[in-house]
C-alpha positions as CSV (number, residue, x, y, z in Angstrom):
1,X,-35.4,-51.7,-18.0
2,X,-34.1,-49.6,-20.7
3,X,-31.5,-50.6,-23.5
4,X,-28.8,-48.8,-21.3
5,X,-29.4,-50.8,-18.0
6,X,-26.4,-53.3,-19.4
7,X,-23.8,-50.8,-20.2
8,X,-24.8,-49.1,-16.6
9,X,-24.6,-52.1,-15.0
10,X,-21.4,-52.8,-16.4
11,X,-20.5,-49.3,-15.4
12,X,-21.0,-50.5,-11.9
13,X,-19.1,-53.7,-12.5
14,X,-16.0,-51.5,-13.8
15,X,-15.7,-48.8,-11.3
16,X,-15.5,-51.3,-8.7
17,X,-13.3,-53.5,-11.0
18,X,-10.9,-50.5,-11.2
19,X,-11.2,-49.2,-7.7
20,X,-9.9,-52.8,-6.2
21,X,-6.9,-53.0,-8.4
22,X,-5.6,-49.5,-8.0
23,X,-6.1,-50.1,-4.6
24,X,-3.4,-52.9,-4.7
25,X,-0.8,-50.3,-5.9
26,X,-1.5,-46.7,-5.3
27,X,-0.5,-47.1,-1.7
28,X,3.1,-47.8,-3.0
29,X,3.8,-44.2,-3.5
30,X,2.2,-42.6,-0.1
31,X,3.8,-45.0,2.0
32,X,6.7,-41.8,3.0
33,X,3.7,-39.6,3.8
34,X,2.2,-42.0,5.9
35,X,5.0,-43.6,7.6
36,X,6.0,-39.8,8.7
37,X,2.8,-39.3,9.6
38,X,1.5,-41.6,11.8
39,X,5.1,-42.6,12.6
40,X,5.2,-45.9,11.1
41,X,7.9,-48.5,11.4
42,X,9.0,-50.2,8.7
43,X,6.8,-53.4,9.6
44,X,4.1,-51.5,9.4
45,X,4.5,-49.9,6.4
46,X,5.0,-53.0,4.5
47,X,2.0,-54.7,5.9
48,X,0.1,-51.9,5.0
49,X,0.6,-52.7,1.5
50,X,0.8,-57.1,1.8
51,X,-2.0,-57.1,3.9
52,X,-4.5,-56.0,1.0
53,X,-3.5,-58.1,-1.6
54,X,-3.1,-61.0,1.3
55,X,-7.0,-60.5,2.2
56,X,-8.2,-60.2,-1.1
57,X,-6.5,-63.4,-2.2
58,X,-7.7,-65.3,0.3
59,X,-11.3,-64.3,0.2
60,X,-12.0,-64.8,-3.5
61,X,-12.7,-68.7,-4.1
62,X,-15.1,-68.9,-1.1
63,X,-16.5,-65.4,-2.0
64,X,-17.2,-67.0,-5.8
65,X,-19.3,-69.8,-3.9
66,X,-21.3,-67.3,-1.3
67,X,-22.1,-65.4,-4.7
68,X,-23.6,-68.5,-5.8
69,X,-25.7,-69.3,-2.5
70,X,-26.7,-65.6,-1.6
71,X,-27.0,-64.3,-5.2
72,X,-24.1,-62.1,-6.8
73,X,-25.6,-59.2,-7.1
74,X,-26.6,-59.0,-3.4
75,X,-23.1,-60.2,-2.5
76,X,-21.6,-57.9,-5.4
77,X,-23.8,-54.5,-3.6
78,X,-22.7,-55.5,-0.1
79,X,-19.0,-55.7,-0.7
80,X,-19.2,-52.4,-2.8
81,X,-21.0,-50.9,0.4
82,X,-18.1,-52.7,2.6
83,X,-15.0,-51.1,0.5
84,X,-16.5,-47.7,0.8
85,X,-16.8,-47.9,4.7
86,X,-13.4,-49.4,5.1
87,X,-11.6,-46.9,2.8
88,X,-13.5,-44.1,5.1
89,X,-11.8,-46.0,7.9
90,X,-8.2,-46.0,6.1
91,X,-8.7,-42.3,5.2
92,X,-9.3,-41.5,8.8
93,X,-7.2,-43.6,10.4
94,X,-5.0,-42.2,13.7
95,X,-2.0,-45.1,13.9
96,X,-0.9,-47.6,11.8
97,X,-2.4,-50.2,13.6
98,X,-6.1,-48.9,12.7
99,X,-4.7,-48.2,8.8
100,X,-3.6,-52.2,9.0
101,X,-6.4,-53.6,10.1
102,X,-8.8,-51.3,7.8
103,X,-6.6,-52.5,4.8
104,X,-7.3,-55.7,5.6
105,X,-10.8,-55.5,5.7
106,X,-10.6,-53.5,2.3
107,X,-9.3,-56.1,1.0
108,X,-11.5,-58.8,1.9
109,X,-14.3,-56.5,0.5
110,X,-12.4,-56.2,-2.9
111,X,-12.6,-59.9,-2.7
112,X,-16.0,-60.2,-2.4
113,X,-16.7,-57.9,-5.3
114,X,-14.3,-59.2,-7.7
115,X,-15.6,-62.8,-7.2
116,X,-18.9,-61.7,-8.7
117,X,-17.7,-59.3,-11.5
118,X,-17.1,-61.5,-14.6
119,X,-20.0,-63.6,-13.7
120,X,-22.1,-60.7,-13.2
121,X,-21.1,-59.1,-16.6
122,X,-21.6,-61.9,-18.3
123,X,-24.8,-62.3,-17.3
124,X,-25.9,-58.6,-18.5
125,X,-25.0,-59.2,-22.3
126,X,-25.9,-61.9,-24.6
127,X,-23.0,-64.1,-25.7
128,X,-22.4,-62.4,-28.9
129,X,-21.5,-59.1,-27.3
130,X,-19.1,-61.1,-25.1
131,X,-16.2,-60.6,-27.0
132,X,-16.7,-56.7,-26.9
133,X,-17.7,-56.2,-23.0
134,X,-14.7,-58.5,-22.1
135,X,-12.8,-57.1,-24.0
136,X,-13.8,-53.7,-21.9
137,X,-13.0,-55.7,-19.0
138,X,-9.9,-56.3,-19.3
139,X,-8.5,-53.1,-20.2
140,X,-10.2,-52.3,-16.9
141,X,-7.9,-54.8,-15.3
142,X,-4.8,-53.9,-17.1
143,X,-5.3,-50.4,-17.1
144,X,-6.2,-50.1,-13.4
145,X,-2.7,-52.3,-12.9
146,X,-0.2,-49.8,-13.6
147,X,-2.2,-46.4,-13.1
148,X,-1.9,-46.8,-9.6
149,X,1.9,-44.6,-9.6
150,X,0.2,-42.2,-11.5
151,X,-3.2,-41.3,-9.9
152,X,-1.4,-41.8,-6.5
153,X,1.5,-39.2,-7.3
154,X,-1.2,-36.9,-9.1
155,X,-3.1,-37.0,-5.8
156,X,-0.4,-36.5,-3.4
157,X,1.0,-33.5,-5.0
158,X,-2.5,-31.8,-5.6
159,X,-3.0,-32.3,-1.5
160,X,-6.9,-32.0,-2.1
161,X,-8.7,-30.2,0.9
162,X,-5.1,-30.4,2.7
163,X,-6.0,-34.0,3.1
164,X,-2.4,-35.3,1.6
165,X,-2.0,-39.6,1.7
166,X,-5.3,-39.6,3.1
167,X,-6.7,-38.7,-0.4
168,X,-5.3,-42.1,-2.0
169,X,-8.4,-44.3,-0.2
170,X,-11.0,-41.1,0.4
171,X,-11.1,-40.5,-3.6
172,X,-13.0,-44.3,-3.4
173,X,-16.2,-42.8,-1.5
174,X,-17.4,-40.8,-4.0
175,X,-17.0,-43.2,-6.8
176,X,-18.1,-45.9,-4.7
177,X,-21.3,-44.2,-3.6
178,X,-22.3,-43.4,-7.6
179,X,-21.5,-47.0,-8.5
180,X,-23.4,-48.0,-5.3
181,X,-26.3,-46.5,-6.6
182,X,-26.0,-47.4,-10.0
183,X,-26.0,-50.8,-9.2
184,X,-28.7,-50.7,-7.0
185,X,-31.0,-49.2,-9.5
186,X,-29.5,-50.9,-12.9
187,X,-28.1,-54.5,-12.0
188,X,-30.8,-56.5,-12.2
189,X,-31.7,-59.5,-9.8
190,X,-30.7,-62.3,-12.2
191,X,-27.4,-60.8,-13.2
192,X,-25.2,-63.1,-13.4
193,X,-27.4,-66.1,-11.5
194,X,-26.9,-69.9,-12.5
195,X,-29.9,-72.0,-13.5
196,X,-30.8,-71.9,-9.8
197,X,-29.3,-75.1,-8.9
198,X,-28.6,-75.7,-5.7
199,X,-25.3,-74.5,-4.1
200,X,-23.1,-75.4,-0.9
201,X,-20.4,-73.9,0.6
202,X,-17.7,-76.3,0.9
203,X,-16.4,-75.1,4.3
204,X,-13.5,-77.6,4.5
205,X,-12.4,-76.5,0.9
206,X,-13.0,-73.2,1.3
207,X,-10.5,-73.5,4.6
208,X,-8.1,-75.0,2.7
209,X,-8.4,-72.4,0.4
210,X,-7.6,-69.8,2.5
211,X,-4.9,-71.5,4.4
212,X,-2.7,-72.3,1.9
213,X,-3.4,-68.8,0.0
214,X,-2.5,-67.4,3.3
215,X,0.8,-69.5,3.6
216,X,1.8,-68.9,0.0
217,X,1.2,-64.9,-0.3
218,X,2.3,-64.3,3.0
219,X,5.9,-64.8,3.2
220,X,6.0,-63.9,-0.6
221,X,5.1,-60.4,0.1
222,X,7.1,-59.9,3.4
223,X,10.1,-62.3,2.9
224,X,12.1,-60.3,1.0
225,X,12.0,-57.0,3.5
226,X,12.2,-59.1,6.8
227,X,15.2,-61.6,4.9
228,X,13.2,-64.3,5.2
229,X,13.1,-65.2,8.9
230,X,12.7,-69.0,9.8
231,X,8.5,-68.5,10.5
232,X,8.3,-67.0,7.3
233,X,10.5,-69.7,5.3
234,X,8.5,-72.6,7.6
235,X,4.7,-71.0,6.5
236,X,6.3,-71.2,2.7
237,X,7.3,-74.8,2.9
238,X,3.6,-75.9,4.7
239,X,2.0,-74.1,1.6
240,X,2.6,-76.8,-0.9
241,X,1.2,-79.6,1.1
242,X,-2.2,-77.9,2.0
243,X,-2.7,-76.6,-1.1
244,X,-2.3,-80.1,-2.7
245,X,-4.8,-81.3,0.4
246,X,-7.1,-78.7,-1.2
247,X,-7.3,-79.6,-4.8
248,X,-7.0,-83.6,-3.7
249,X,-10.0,-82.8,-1.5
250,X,-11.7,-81.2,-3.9
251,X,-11.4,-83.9,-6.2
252,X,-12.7,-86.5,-3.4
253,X,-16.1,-84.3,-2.9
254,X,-16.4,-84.1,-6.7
255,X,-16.6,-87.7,-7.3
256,X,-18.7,-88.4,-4.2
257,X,-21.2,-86.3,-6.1
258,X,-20.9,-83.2,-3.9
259,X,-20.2,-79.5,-4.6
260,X,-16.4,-79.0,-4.3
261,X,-15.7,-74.5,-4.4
262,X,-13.0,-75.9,-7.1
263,X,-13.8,-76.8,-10.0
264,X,-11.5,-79.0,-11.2
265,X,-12.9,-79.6,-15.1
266,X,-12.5,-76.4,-16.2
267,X,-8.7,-77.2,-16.0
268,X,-9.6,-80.1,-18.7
269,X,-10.5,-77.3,-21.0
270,X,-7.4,-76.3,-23.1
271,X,-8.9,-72.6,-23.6
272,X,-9.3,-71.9,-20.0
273,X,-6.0,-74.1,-18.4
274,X,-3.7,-72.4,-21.1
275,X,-4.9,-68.8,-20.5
276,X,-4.8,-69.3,-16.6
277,X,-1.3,-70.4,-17.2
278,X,-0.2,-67.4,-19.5
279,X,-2.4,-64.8,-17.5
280,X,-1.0,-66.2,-14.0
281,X,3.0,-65.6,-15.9
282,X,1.9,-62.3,-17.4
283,X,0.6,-60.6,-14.1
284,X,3.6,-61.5,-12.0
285,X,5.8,-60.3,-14.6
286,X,3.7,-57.3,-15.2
287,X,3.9,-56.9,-11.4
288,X,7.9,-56.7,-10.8
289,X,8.1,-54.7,-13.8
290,X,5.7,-51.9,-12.4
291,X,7.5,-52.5,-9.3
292,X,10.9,-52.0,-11.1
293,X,10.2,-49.2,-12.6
294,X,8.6,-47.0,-9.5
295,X,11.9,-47.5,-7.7
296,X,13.9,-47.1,-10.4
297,X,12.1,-43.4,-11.5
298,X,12.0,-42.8,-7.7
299,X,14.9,-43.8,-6.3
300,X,17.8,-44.3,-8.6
301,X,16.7,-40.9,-10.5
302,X,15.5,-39.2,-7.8
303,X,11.8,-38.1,-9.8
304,X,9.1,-37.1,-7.1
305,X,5.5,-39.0,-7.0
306,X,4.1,-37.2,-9.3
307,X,6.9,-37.0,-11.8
308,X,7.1,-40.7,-12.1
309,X,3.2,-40.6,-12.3
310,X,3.8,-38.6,-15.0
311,X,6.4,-40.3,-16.8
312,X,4.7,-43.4,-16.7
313,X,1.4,-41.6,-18.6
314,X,1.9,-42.6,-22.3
315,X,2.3,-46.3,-21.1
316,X,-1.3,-45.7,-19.4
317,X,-2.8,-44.1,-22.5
318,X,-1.6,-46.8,-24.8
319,X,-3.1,-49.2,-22.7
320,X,-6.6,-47.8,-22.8
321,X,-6.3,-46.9,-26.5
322,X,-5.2,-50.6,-27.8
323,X,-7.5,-51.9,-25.0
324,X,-10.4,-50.0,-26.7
325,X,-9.7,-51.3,-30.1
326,X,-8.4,-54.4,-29.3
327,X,-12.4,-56.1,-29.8
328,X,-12.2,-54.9,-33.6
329,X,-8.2,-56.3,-34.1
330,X,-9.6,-59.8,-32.5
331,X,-12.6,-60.3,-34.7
332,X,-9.9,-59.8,-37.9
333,X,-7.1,-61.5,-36.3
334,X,-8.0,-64.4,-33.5
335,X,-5.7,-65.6,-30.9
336,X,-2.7,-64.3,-32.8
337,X,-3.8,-60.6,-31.6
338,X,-2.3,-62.2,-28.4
339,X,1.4,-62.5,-30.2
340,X,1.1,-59.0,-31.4
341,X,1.0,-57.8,-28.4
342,X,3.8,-59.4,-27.1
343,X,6.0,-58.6,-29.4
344,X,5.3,-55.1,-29.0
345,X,5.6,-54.8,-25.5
346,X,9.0,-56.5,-25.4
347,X,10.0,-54.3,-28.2
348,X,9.4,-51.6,-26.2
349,X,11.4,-53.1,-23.3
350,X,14.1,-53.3,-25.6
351,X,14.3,-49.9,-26.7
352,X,13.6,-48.7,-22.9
353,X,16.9,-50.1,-22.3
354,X,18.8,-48.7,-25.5
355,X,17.6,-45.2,-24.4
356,X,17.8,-45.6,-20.6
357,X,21.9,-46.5,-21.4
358,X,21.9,-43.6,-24.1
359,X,20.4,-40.6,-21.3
360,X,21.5,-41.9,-18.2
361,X,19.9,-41.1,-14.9
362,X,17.8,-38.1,-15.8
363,X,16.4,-38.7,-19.4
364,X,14.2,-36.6,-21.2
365,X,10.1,-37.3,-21.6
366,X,10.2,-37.4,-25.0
367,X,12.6,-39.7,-24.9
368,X,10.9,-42.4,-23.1
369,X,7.0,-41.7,-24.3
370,X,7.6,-43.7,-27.6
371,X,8.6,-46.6,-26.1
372,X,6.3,-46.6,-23.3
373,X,3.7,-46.0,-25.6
374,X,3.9,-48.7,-27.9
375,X,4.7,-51.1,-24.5
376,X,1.0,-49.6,-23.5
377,X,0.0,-50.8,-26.3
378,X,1.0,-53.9,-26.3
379,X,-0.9,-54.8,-23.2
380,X,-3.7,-53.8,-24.4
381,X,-4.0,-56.0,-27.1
382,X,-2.6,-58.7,-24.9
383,X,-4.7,-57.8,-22.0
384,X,-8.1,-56.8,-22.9
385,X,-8.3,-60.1,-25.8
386,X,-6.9,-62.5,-22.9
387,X,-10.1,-62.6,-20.9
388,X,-12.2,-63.4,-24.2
389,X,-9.7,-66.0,-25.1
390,X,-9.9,-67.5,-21.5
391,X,-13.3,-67.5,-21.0
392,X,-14.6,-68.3,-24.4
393,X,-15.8,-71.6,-23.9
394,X,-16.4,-71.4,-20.4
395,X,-20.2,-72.8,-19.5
396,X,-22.6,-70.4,-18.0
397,X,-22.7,-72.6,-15.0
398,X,-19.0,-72.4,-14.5
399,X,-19.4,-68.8,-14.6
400,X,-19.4,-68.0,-10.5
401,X,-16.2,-70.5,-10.1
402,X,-14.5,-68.7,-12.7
403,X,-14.7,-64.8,-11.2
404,X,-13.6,-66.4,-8.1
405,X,-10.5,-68.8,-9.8
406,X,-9.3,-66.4,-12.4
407,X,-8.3,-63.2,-10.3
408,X,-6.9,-65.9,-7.5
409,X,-4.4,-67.1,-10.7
410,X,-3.7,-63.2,-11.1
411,X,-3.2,-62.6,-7.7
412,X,-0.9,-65.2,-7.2
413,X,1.3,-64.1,-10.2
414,X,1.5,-60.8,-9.1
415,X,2.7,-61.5,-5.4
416,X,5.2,-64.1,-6.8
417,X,6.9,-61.5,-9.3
418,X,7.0,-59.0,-6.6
């Protein structure tokens, strides 16, 4: 192995890191191309979008644990294969039945990958370059976030091959197939393993899991649209309950000496409980305002896709900039690189809103790129430093629970801002 084989094999890690996450968003702005195309009701459009993030919440806890049993970079290669062949299936798909279903199983694929990444990347650097790759990470995650408008618009309006929305899931094969191989070549057997203790499933956690994940997400993402029929409102009430089964059973195996999927000590660690707390708030407020701000630019000012991909590009590119230097600003500055951020980003809100009142419906590029700049910014100092801050103390054994817990935190956020 050459000195490179890390930073490849984090290359891997973050393609498929970045392809997942747009995937959770980019559909957003198709969904008129395809709901004219294959003559989609409006059910169907708006499971086409719930039913990703729905599958890919669910699957993540177990996925964490089959990591652990079947080895992540197995699992990790499989689910990368998996998300390929299902966004071929999207891509080509004939009625929005087919496009449904192949969402669904794109998203339990992203599931399975994403469950293996931080554990995975962890396991490719020593712990003194931790700081820096997860740092890398999560500009990754942030960054992916909120380019979805903006790679889907610049997609759509470019019409590639006269493929139009089928583009959005297509553009993942051939960055799936070079990460593919990649991987194959540069992530080693032992990324990311444990000590090679034994691992079991869980199977009644990991139902329990998935149950209540499904009640939760479920009627948060289609509640609103359908106004909250009783099914939906009954499946939102049964949620609490079997998710407190979960953790309570968990909790039981644990001190019968088993192998509970949930690890319930890493909540006694003050690093990783107040992070999860903080990241699961940010992402869901991160979520409704990307959401906000698609239908505002689209809707109440009447921009195109790609216009409000376009507008929303100095927010992107102040992202990855402060994402990129944020490693260097957290070495000088600790935890309090965390407020910083902040208190740029809602800055910026603030004078979004001054100039937003000041040019009305149809204001000027310039006039917004400042402030969404320095909001850009903002995340990513708050982003990127957040997973080193999170995971610092985290022990290497812990490491397969966490890629499975974390993003399930994240997910949830996201669907409960939205």
């Amino acid at each position: 192995m050459t000195r490179w084989a890390p930073w490849l094999g984090l290359a891997t890690s973050l393609a498929a890191v970045f392809m997942q996450l747009l995937d959770a968003t980019i559909v957003n702005v198709a969904l008129p191309s395809i709901a004219v195309d294959l003559a989609a009701p409006v059910s169907m459009q708006l499971l086409m979008v719930s039913i990703y993030t729905l599958s890919f919440a669910c699957t993540l806890i177990t996925a964490a644990r089959i990591g652990d049993i079947l080895g992540r970079r197995r699992v990790f290669l499989v689910a990368l294969a998996a998300f390929v062949l299902a966004s071929v299936a999207c891509g080509l798909a004939q009625d929005p039945g087919t496009l449904v279903f192949s969402r669904a199983l794109q998203g339990v694929a992203a599931g399975c990958m994403s469950a293996q990444t931080f554990a995975i990347i962890s396991g490719l650097f020593p712990k003194s370059q931790h700081p820096r790759v997860l740092g890398i990470y999560g500009a990754t995650i942030g960054l992916a976030t909120i380019s979805g408008p903006l790679v889907g618009g610049l997609l759509i309006e470019w019409n590639l091959f006269d493929l139009g929305w089928r583009m959005i899931f297509l553009v993942n094969v051939p960055i799936g197939v070079i990460a593919l191989l990649v991987g194959f070549r540069f992530l080693h057997p032992g990324a990311g393993e444990d000590s090679g203790e034994r691992r079991a499933l869980d199977p009644i956690g990991a139902a329990l899991s998935a149950i209540g994940l499904f009640l939760l997400i479920f009627p948060l993402a289609e509640g609103r649209e359908r106004d909250w029929p009783p099914a939906l409102v009954a499946m939102l009430a049964c949620a609490l309950p079997v998710l407190i089964a979960f953790v309570a059973y968990e909790y039981w195996l644990g001190k019968r000496g088993g192998d509970p999927i949930l690890k319930l000590e890493l909540f006694t660690d003050r690093a990783f409980s107040l992070g999860a707390g903080i990241s699961f708030i940010f992402f869901g407020t991160l979520a409704s305002l990307i959401f906000t701000i698609s239908l505002t630019l689209q809707f109440g000012f009447g921009f195109s896709a790609l216009r409000a991909g376009v507008t929303t590009l100095p927010w992107a590119l102040g992202m990855g900039l402060a994402a990129l230097a944020s490693s260097l600003i957290y070495k000088r500055l600790g935890n309090r690189v965390l407020a910083l951020g902040m208190a740029a980003f809602f800055g910026s809100l603030l004078m979004l809103s001054y100039i937003l009142e000041r040019e009305g419906t149809d204001p000027r590029w310039l006039a917004l790129a400042g402030p969404l700049l320095l909001g850009g910014a903002g995340l990513g100092l708050f982003v990127a430093p957040l997973q080193t801050a999170i995971l610092a103390t985290v022990a290497p054994r812990n490491a397969g629970a966490v890629s499975g817990l974390l993003p399930t935190v994240q997910q949830v956020g996201s669907a409960i801002g939205l």
